[in-house]
C-alpha positions as a printed Julia matrix, in Angstrom:
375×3 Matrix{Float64}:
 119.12  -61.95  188.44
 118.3   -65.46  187.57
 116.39  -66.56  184.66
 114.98  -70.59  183.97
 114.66  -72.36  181.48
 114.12  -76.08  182.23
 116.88  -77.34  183.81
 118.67  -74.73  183.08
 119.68  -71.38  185.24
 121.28  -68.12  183.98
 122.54  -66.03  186.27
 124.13  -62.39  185.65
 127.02  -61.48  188.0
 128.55  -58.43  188.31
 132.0   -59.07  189.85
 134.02  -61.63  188.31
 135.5   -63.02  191.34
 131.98  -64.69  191.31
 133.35  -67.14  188.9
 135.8   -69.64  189.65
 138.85  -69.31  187.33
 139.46  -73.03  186.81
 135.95  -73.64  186.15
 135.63  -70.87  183.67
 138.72  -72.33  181.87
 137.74  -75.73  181.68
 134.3   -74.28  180.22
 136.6   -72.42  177.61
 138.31  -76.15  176.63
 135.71  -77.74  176.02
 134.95  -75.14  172.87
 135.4   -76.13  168.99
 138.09  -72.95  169.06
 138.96  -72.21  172.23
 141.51  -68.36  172.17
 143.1   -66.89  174.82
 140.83  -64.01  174.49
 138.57  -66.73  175.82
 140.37  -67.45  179.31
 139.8   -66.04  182.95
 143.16  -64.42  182.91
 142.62  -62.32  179.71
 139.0   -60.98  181.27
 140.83  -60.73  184.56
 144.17  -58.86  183.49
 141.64  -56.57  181.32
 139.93  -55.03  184.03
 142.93  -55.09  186.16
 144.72  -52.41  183.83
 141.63  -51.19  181.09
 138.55  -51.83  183.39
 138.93  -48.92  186.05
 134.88  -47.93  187.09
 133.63  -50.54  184.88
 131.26  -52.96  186.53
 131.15  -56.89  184.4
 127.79  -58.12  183.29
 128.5   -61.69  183.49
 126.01  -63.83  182.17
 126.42  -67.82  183.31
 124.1   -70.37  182.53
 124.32  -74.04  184.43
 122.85  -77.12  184.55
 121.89  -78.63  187.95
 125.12  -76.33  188.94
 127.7   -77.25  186.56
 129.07  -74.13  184.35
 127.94  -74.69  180.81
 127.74  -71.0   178.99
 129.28  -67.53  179.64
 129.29  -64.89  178.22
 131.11  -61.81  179.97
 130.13  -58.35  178.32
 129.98  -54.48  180.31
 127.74  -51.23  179.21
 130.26  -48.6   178.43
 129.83  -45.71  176.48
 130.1   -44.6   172.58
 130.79  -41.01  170.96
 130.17  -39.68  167.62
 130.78  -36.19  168.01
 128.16  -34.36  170.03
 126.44  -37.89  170.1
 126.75  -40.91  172.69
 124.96  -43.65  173.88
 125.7   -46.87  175.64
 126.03  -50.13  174.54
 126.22  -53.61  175.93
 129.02  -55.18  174.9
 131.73  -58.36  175.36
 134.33  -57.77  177.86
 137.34  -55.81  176.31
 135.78  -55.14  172.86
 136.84  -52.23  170.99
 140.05  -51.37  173.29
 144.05  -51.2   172.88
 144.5   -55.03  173.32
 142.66  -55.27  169.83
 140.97  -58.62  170.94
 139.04  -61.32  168.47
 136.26  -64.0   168.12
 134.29  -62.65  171.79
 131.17  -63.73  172.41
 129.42  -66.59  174.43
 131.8   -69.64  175.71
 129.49  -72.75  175.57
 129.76  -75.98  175.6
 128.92  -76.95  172.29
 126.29  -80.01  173.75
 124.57  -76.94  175.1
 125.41  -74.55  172.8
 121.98  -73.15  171.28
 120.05  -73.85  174.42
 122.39  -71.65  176.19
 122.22  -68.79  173.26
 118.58  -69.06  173.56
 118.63  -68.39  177.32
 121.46  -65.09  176.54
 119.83  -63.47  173.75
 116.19  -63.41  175.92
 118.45  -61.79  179.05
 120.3   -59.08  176.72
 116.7   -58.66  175.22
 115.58  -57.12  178.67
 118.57  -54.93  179.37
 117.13  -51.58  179.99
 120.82  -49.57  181.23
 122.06  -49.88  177.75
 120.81  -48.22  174.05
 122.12  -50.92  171.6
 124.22  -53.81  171.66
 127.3   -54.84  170.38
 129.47  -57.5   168.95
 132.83  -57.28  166.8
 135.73  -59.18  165.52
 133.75  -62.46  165.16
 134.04  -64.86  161.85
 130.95  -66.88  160.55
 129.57  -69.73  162.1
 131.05  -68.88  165.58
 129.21  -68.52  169.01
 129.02  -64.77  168.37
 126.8   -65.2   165.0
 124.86  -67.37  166.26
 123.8   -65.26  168.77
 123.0   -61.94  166.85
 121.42  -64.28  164.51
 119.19  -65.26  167.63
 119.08  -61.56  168.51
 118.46  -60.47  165.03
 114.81  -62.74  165.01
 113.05  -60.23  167.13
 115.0   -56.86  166.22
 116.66  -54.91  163.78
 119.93  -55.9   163.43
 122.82  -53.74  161.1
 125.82  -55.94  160.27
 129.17  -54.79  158.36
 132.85  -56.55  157.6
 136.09  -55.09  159.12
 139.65  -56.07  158.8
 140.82  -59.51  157.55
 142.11  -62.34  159.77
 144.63  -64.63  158.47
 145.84  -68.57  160.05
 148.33  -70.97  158.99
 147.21  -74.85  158.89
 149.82  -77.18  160.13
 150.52  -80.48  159.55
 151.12  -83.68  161.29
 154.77  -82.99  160.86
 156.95  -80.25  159.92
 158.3   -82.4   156.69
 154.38  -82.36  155.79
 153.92  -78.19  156.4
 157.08  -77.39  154.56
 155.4   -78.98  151.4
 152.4   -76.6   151.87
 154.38  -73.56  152.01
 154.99  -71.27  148.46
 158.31  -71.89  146.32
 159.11  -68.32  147.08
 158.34  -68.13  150.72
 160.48  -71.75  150.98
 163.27  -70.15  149.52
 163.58  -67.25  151.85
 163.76  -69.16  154.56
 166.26  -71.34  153.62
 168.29  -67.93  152.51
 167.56  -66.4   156.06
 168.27  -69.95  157.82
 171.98  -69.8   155.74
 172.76  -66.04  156.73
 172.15  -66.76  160.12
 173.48  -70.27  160.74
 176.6   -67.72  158.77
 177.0   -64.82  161.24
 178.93  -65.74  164.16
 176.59  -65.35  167.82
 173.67  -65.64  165.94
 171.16  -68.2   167.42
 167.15  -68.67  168.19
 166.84  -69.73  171.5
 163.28  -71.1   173.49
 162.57  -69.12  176.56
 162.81  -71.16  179.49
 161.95  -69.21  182.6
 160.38  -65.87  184.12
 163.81  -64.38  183.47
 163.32  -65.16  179.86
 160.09  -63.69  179.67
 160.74  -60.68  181.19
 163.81  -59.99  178.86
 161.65  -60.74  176.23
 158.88  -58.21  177.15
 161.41  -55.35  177.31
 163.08  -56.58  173.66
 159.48  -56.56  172.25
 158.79  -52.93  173.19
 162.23  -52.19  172.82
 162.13  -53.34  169.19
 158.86  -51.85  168.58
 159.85  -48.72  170.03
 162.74  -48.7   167.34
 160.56  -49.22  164.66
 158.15  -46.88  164.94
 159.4   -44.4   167.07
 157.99  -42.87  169.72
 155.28  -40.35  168.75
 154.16  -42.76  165.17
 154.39  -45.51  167.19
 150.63  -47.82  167.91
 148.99  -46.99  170.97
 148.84  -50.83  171.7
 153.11  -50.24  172.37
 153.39  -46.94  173.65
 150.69  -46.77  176.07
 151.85  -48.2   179.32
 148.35  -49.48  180.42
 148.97  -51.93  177.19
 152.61  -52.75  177.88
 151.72  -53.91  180.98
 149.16  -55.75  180.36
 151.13  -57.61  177.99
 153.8   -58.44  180.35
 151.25  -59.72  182.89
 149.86  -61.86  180.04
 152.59  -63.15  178.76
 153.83  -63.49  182.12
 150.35  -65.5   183.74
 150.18  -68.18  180.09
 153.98  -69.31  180.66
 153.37  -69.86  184.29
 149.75  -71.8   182.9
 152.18  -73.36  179.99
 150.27  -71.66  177.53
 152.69  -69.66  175.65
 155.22  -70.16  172.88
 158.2   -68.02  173.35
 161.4   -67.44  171.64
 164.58  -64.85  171.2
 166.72  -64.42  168.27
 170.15  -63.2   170.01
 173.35  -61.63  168.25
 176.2   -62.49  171.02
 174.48  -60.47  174.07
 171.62  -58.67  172.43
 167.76  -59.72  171.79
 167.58  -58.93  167.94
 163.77  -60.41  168.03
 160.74  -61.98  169.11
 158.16  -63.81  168.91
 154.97  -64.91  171.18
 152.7   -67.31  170.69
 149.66  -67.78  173.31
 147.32  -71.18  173.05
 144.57  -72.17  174.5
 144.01  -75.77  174.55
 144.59  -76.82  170.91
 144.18  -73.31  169.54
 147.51  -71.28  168.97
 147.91  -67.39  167.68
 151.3   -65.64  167.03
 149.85  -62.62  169.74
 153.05  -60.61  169.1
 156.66  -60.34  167.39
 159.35  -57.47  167.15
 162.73  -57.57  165.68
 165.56  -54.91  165.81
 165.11  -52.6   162.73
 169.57  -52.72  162.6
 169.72  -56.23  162.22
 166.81  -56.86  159.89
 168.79  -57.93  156.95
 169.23  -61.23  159.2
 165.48  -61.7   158.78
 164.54  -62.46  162.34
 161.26  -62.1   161.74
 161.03  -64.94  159.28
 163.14  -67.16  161.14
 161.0   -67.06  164.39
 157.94  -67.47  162.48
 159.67  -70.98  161.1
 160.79  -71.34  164.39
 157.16  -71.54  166.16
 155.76  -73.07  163.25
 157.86  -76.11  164.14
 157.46  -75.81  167.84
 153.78  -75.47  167.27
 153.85  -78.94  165.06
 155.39  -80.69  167.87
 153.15  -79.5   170.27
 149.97  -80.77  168.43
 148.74  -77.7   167.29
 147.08  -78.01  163.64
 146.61  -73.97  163.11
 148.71  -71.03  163.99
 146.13  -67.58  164.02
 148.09  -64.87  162.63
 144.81  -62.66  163.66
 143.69  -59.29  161.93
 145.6   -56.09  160.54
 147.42  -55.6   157.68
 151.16  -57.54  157.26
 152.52  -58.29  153.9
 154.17  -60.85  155.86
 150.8   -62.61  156.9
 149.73  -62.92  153.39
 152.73  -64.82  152.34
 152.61  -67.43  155.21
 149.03  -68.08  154.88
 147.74  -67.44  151.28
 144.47  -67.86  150.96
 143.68  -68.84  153.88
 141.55  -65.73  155.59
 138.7   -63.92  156.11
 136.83  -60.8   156.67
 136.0   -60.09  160.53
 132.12  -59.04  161.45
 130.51  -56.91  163.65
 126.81  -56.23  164.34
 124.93  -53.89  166.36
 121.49  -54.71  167.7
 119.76  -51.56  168.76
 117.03  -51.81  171.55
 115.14  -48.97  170.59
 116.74  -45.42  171.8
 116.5   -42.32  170.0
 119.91  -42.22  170.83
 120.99  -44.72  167.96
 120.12  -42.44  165.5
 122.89  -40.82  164.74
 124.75  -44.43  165.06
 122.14  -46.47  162.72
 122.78  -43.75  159.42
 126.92  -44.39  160.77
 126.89  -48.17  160.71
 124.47  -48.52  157.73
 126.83  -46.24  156.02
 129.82  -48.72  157.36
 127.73  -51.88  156.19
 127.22  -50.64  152.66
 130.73  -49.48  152.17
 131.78  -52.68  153.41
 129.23  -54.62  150.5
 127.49  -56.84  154.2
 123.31  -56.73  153.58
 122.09  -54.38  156.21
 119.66  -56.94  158.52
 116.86  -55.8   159.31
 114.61  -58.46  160.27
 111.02  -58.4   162.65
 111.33  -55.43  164.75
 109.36  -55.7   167.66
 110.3   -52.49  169.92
């Protein structure tokens, strides 16, 4: 399916192999806020281990053949009860790997021409009832697009959880300066107990040994925590753990991740993973042994990448969504309330989802959108 619009072509694929992987991630580059959630490997490991009978909708828009928008989505179905109904949706929303910010990749030169050319495409989708976009913050690609969407039908829009970030500095001395008396203090107490207790070190992982030790720790650590039957699905189900490994696994081969272990002698007593894309850098996961917390582990990796990250050029560390007291302290004010939106193309079948999210969008004090509906 190709449509035109000047010099430009959008194309919908429905295999993903259709895309080259280095072109897709130099597309992903070249955005204001490029996340890993972004990259071909993410899309790729998600079908490998989530994506069984699911077929990609892939739209791609170019110019004179060079890749300049994407936007990967899939129709897969949604339950309420007795009700369902299908929805068109970005690739890997609303599954175990909790994803953010998904929505169209674009280079930003061409950024509204290629919404433009999207939002008439998803317009004419006829296998789907509604569709659907989540865990996306204001002024991003995403908005911009149910905005676009939102001009021509009736759109329902609600706030979820709150995503917190970090900024950095030009140089650690600078960051430290940022950071609350209380939080400053401690670290330097958790920085003394350790440098304190003998075998105690934070060490960078180095190699594919590293990160596979540090895998294991991490659900190791989490399984500790939590235990087995309380513990997040995200953990325990091992679809998620490994696609975790693999993705830890494919951004240190691609130098995109940020790894290190806090040891006692012989034993992994935490974690921490970062994952960047270009200049953008979230902490994507962290564990610590529950036995060994008084050592603060935890805290001291956190410091740890927070330097790393410095050095590296990175000017904001994404702490992403959920709750963590631990998220507040390190980045203060500094957050904001994820959005979703549905636009629905005029089923019956939305019914019972319309009163549901309206319900969700009032709770959640977001204006209900409803702008010119032309079914």
């Amino acid at each position: 399916m190709i449509a035109t619009d000047k010099d430009l072509d959008l194309k919908v694929h429905t295999r993903l192999e259709d895309i080259d992987p280095a072109e897709w991630d130099a597309l992903v580059l070249q955005m204001r806020e490029p996340a890993i959630y972004h990259s071909h490997d993410w899309a790729r490991l998600w079908l490998k281990h989530f994506g069984e009978g699911i077929a990609p909708r892939i739209f791609a828009v170019r110019e004179g053949g060079k890749l300049i928008g994407l936007l990967p989505m899939l129709v897969a179905s949604q339950r309420i009860k007795i009700f369902s109904r299908r929805r068109l949706a970005p690739l890997s929303s609303a599954s175990a790997p909790a994803p953010q910010y998904l929505g169209p990749i674009c280079d930003p030169e061409h950024e509204n021409e290629c919404i433009e050319l999207m939002a008439r495409e998803l317009l004419k989708t006829r296998d789907a009832d509604a569709i659907y976009f989540e865990h996306f913050l204001p002024g991003q690609p995403a908005e911009k697009l149910v905005d676009r969407l939102a001009a021509t039908r009736n759109a329902i829009r609600w706030t979820g959880e709150t995503t917190y970030w970090v900024p950095l500095a030009e140089t650690f001395e600078a960051f430290w300066e940022t950071l609350p008396r209380k939080l400053k203090k401690n670290i330097v107490s958790a920085r003394n107990r350790f440098a304190s207790t003998e075998g105690a070190r934070i060490e960078p992982v180095t190699n594919k040994e590293g990160v596979e030790a540090a895998v294991e720790a991490f659900r190791r650590h989490s399984i500790a925590r939590l235990g087995d039957k309380g513990i997040d699905s995200t953990l325990n189900d091992r679809r998620m753990a490994d696609f975790f490994g693999n993705l830890a696994r494919a951004s240190f081969e691609r130098d995109r991740a940020i790894c290190f272990g806090a040891w006692l002698g012989d034993k992994c007593i935490g974690t921490i993973f970062g994952l960047s894309m270009g200049a953008y850098l979230c902490y994507y996961n962290g564990s610590f042994d529950p036995e060994h917390s008084n050592l603060s582990p935890g805290t001291l990796l956190i410091d740890t990448l927070c330097k790393e990250a410095i050095a590296k050029g990175h000017r904001k560390l994404d702490m992403l969504a959920g709750f963590g007291e631990y998220k507040h302290r390190w980045a203060g004010e500094n957050c904001a309330k994820l959005q979703h939106a549905t636009v629905p193309l005029g089923s019956i079948k939305n019914l019972p989802f319309t009163i549901w999210e309206r319900m969700k969008a009032k709770k959640s004090g977001r204006e209900t959108h409803e702008d010119h509906e032309k079914q």
